[in-house]
N, C-alpha and C positions, 0 to 999 in steps of 0.2 A: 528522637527526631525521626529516625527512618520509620518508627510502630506509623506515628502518625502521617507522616508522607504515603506509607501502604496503605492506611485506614480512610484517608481522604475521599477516593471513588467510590469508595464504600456510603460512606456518611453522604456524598453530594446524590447518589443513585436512590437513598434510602429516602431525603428528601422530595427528591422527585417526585418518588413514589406517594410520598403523601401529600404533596402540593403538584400536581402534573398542568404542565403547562400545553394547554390547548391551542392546535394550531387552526387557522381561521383566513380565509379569504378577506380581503379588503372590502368587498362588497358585503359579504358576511357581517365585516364589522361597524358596515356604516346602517346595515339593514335594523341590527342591535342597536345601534344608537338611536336612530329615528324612534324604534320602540318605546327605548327610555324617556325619551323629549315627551311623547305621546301621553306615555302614563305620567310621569314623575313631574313632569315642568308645564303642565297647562292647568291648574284647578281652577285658574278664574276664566280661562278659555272657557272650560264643560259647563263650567256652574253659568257663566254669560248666554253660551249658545243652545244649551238647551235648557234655560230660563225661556227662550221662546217659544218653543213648541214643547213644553214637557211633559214626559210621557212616549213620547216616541222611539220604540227601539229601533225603529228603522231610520231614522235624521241618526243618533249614536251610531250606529253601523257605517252610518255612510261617513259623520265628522272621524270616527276614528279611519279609516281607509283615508281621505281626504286627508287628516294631520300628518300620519303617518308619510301618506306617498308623497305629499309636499316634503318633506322634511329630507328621507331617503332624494328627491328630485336635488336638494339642494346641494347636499352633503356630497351626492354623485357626481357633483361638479367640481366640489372644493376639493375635497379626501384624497388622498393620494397615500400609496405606500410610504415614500419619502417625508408624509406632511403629518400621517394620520395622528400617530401618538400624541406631536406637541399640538396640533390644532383641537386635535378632542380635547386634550389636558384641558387644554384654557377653554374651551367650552362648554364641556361638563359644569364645573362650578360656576361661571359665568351663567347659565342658564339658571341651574337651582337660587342664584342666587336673586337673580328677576325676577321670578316665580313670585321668590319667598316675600319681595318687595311691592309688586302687584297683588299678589295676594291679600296682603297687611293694610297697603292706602287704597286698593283697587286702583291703580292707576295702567294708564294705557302707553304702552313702549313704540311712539311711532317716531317718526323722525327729530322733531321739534323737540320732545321730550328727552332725545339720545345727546341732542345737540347743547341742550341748557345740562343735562349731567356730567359733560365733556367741559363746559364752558365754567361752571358756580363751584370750582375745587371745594374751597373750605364748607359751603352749605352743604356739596354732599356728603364731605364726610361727615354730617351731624350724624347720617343716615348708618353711618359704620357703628353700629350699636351690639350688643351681647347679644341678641338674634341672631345675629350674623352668623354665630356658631353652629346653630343649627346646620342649614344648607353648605357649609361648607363641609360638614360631617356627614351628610348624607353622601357628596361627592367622594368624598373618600373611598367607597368600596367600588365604585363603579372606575376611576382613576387605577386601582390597583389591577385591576382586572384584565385592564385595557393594556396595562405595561405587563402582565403576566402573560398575554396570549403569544404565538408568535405570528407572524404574518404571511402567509405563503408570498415565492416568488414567483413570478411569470414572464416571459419573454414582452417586449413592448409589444408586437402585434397581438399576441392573447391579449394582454390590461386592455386594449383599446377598445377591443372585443368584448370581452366578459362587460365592460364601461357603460359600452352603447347598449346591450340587452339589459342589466342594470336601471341606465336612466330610463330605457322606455316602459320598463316595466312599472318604474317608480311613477313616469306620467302615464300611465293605465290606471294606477292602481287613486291615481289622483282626481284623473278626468272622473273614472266608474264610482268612489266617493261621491262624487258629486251629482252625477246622473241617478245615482242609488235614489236620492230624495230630491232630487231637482229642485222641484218647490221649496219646500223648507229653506235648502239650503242658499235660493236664490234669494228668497225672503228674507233670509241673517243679512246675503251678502248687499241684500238693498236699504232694507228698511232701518239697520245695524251693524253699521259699517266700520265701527268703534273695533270690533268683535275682534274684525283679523289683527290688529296690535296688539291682540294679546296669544296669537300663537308664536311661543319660546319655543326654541332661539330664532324662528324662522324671524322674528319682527327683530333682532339684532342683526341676525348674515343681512338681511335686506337692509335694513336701517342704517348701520352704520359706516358702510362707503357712502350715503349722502348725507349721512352727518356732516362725516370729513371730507367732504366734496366742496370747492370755492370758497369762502370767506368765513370758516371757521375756524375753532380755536387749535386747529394744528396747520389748517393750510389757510392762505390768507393771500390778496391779490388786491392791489392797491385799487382806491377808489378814484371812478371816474367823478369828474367835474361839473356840480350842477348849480344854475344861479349867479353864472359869471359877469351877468347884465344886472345884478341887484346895485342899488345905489338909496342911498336912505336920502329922505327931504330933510334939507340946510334950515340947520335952527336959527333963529332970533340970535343976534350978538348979545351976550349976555345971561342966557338962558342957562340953566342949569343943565345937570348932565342928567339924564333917565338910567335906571338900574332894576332890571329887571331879572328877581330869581324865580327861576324853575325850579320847584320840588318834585324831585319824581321819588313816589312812593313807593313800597315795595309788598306786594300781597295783601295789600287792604282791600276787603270788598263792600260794596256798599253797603250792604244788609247792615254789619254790624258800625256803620259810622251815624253817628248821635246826631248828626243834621238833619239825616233822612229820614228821621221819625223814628229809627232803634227803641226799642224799649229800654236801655239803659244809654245814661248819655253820656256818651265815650267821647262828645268834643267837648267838654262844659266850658275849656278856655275859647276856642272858635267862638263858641257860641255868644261871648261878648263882646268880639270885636267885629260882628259885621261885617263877614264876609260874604261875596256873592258864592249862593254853593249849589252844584249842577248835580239836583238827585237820579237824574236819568242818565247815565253815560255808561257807555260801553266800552269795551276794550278791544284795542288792535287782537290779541292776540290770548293766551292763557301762560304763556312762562315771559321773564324777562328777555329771553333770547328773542323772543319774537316780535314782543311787543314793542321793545325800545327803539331798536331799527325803526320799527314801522310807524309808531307815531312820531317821530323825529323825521317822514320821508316826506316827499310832495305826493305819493303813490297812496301811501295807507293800506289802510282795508278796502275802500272803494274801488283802486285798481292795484290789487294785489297782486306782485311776481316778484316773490322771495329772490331770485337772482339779483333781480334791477336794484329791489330795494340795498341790497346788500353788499351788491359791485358800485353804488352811488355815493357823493357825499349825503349831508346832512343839513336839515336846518340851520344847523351851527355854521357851519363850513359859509351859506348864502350869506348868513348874518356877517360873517367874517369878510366877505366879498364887497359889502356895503359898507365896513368900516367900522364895522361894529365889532368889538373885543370881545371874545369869551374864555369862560375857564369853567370846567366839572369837575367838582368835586366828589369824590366817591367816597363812601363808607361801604362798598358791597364788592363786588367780580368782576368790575370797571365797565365803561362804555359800552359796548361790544360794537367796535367798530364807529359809532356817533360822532367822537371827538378825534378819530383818526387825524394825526398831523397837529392837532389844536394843546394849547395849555389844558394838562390835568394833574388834580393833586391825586393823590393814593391815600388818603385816611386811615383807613380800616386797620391799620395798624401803627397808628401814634403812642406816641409814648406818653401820653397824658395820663398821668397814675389815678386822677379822677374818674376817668370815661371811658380804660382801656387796661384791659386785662386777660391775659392768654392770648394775645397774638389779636383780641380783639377790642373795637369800641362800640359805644352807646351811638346812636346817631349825634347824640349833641355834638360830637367833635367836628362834625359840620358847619358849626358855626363857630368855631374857634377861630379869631381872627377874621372873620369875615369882610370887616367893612374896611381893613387894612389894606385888604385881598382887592376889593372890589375896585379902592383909589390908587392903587399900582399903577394902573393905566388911564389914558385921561381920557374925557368921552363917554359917547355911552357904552353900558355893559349890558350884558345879560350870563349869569351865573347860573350853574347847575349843579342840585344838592341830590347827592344820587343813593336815597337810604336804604340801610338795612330793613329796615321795616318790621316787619312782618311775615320775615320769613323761617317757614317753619323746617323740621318739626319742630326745634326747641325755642315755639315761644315764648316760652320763663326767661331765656336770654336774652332776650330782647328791650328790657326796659329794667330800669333801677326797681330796689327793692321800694325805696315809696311810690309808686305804683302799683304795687301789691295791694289792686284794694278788691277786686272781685273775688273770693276765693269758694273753697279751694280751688288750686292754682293743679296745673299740671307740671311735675316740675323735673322731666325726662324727655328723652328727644322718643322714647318708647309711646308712641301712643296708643298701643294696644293696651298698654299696662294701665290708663288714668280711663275713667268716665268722659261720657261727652260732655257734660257740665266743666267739668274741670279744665278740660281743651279749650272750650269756649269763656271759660274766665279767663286762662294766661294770654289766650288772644284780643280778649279785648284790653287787658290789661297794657299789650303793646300798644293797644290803637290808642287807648290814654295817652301812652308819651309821645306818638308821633302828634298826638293834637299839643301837647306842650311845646315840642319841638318846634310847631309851625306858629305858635302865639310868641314864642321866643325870637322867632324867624322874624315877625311884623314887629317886636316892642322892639329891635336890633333896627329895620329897616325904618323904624319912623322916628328914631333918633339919626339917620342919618340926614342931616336937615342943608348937606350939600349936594343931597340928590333928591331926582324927584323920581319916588321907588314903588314898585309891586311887584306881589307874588303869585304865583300861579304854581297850585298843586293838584297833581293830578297819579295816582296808581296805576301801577305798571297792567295789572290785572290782580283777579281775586283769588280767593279759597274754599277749598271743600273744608268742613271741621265735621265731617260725618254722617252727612243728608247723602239718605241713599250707599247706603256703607261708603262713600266717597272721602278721602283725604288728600291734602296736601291740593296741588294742584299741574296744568301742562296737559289738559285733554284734549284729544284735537276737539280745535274750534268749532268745527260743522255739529259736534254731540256734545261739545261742553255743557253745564247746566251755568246757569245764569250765576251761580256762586263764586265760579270764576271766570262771568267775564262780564258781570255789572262790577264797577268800582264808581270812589266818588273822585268828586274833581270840586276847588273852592279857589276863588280870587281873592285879593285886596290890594286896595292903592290906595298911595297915600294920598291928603289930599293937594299937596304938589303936583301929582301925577293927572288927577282927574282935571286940575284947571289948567296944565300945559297940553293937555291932550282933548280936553272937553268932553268927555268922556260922559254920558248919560249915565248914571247907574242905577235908576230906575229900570232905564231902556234893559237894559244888560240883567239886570234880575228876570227882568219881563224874557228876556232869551234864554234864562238860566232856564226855566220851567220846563223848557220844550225838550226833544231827547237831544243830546250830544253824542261825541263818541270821539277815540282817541285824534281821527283826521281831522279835527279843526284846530289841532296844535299848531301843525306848519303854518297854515295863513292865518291864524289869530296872534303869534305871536310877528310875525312881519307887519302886520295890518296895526297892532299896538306901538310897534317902535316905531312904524311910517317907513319903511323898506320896498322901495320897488323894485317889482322884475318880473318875467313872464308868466315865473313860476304861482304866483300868488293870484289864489281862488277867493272872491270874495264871497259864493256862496259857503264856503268852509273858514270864512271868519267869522265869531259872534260879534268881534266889536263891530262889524260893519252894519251902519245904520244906527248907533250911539252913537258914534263918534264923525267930525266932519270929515267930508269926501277930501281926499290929498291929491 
């Protein structure tokens, strides 16, 4: 015992020797990271920004001094001796592993998109795949490194010191990036504006305190009150009740729905029940986080302010102010926010050993029970079926095996690993069962023959399956391509419905034709059930002008 008690300084001095741990300023070590960010976590930045002007080593000279000095600018803020180790730890790998994510779907990390990956838990873990390993192995030597250096110490007035020469240098070193090519670089920042969500990590430090800022899925602040003047017109004594479900779809885009003239026909059941179906519509938004709120708002897209929309009730909420009963039913990552306060079921994980396996179901579990659900309460209703859809990347999971009829089928949530054919068979393969789902939906509502019923479907927003190296979807709205943000939208009523309401459905075909978009949800559906209140635009209703003035 004493050999080795003497031998010890020896053995620790000898390691030293061949592992010596370098000592390093904090500025040192934040100047080192920004490097790393630079090189190791932007390929889709360089390959995006100088896809515009390429060829220029002078735009290069300038975006690298510009990444860099931003980066060092931010990190000079946040870093601290006390913070550096655990804040780099987790942002090291954090960063590679965005890269590696953008990289793969090309997608762009701006708020909206931080905020739907914070919000959709189980979708994103589809995204947790054998890739993953990679970028978390690259983190590994930069991680050790950082725990091997030591960090020098300084009295507080030097750090505040060394701090401020630091950040200014960093905004020198950012401004003169930018003046280096002015042009160029004013040209990305105008004409391609997509560009800056993808400088890692700087698009998470900024991103996500307004993720988590006001009415999202970690801080939350109850909804103000809107529509407290709605009152629905008094039916006929005797009159049947109305029941009206909303299907809100999930990543369907129009291109591949079989109404629209698709070259394969992905509704063939729709397609015999005569539905009215709206090929032109667009969408609030490009993720569910965005859109639901917003076409569920009286605001929309036409006066868009994510705050208002967000701190407000909902459609639902009006309806419920006029005495109308409602319940959402979800198969997906719930409401967000829509049904606050109101009746909702949780689906997405029943125990129905037909529909539901691994913690998950088929959409069909949507309509389990339905018209049960619907006579709970007396009156009218309006119900909301909130599906899984379409959302990827594994969509082979999304639809039973007899739908397996496009193939081959992609059948890994990897979609670097399948062809684009293949992607685009497991997707349309889903869009087949949501077209089941919704013919199920109508032979369900027109046996209910104590109500007078319709349905209104409409997609939340669309998807990229690979036009333009593009995947998945959540691009901000102002660059999105039309692949996610055309989806479709199809009516039917029964005809209970059209003769208590009078409803033209010629008229209403003749409206289908023209473009829509998600804002004519709010007064289409108060203008259907006859709900009054201030809030209700009758240029943002279609039925107005079918159906008679109330």
């Amino acid at each position: 015992m004493s050999t080795w008690i003497l031998r010890r300084p020896a053995l620790a001095a000898s390691a030293t020797r061949r592992f010596p741990r370098p000592t390093l300023s904090v500025e040192a070590l934040i100047a080192s990271a920004a490097l790393f960010f630079t090189i190791a976590c932007n390929g889709l930045f360089w390959s995006s920004a100088l896809a515009v002007h390429p060829g220029s080593l002078r735009l290069g000279v300038a975006l690298f001094l510009l990444l860099t000095g931003l980066h060092g600018l931010l990190l000079g803020l946040l870093v601290w001796r006390w913070n550096a180790r655990v804040l780099l730890t987790a942002l090291l790998p954090l960063a590679l592993v965005a890269a590696h994510y953008m990289g793969r779907y090309h997608l762009y990390l701006d708020v909206d998109m931080l905020r739907n990956v914070l919000a959709t838990d189980r979708e994103s873990g589809e995204l947790l795949t054998p890739s993953l390993l990679w970028p978390l192995a690259l983190a590994i030597p930069p991680v050790w490194v950082l725990w091997r250096v030591r960090l020098r110490r300084h009295g507080v007035a030097h750090t505040l010191v060394r701090r401020a020469v630091f950040v200014l240098a960093a905004l020198f070193t950012t401004v003169g990036g930018g003046l280096l090519a002015s042009q160029d670089v004013s040209s990305i920042l105008r004409g391609h504006r997509e560009v800056r969500y993808l400088a890692t990590p700087a698009n998470i430090i900024v991103g996500l305190p307004r993720a988590l800022r006001g009415d999202s899925p970690v801080r939350h602040a109850p909804k103000l009150p809107i529509g407290t003047d709605a009152h629905a017109t008094p039916r006929a004594p005797g009159s049947r009740p109305r029941l009206l479900v909303i299907v809100v779809g999930e990543t369907v885009r129009a291109a591949n729905w079989g109404l629209n003239g698709y070259a394969r026909q992905t509704t063939p059941e729709l397609a015999e029940t005569g539905v009215v179906n709206f090929p032109d519509m667009q969408s609030c938004g490009t993720a569910t986080e965005v859109s639901l709120p917003c076409m569920f708002s009286p605001w929309g897209r036409h006066d868009y302010d994510e705050a208002r929309i967000r701190g407000h009730q909902s459609l639902l909420h009006v309806l419920e102010h006029a005495g109308i009963a409602t319940l959402w039913r979800d198969n997906q990552s719930g409401c967000k926010g829509v049904c606050e306060g109101l009746a909702i079921e949780h689906l997405d994980r029943a125990g129905d050993p037909a529909l539901c396996a691994d913690g998950r179901c088929m959409d069909g579990i949507l309509l389990a029970g339905l018209p049960e659900r619907a006579r709970a309460h007396p009156g009218d209703r309006v119900l909301v079926l909130h599906q899984l859809g379409n959302h990827g990347p594994s969509y082979f999971e999304r639809y039973p095996a007899a739908f397996r009829r496009f193939t081959p089928t992609c059948d890994t949530a990897e979609l670097g690993d399948c062809s684009r054919a293949q992607i685009v068979n497991s997707y349309d393969n889903a869009v087949l069962y949501t077209d089941h789902l919704l013919a199920r939906t109508i032979d369900t509502l027109g046996r209910m023959d104590d109500y007078d019923t319709a349905m209104i479907y409409l997609s939340d927003h669309g998807e990229s399956l690979g036009e333009n190296g593009l995947f998945l979807h959540g691009m901000p709205r102002m660059v999105a391509p039309e692949q996610q943000t055309r989806v479709p939208m199809a009516m039917w009523f029964s005809a209970g419905f059209v003769a208590s309401r009078r409803l033209d459905l010629s008229c209403l075909r003749d409206r289908a034709t023209r473009p829509a978009d998600h804002d004519l949800l709010f007064s289409s559906v108060l203008g259907l059930m006859q709900v009054h209140t201030s809030l209700y635009d009758p240029r943002r209703d279609v039925f107005a002008g079918c159906t008679p003035a109330t």
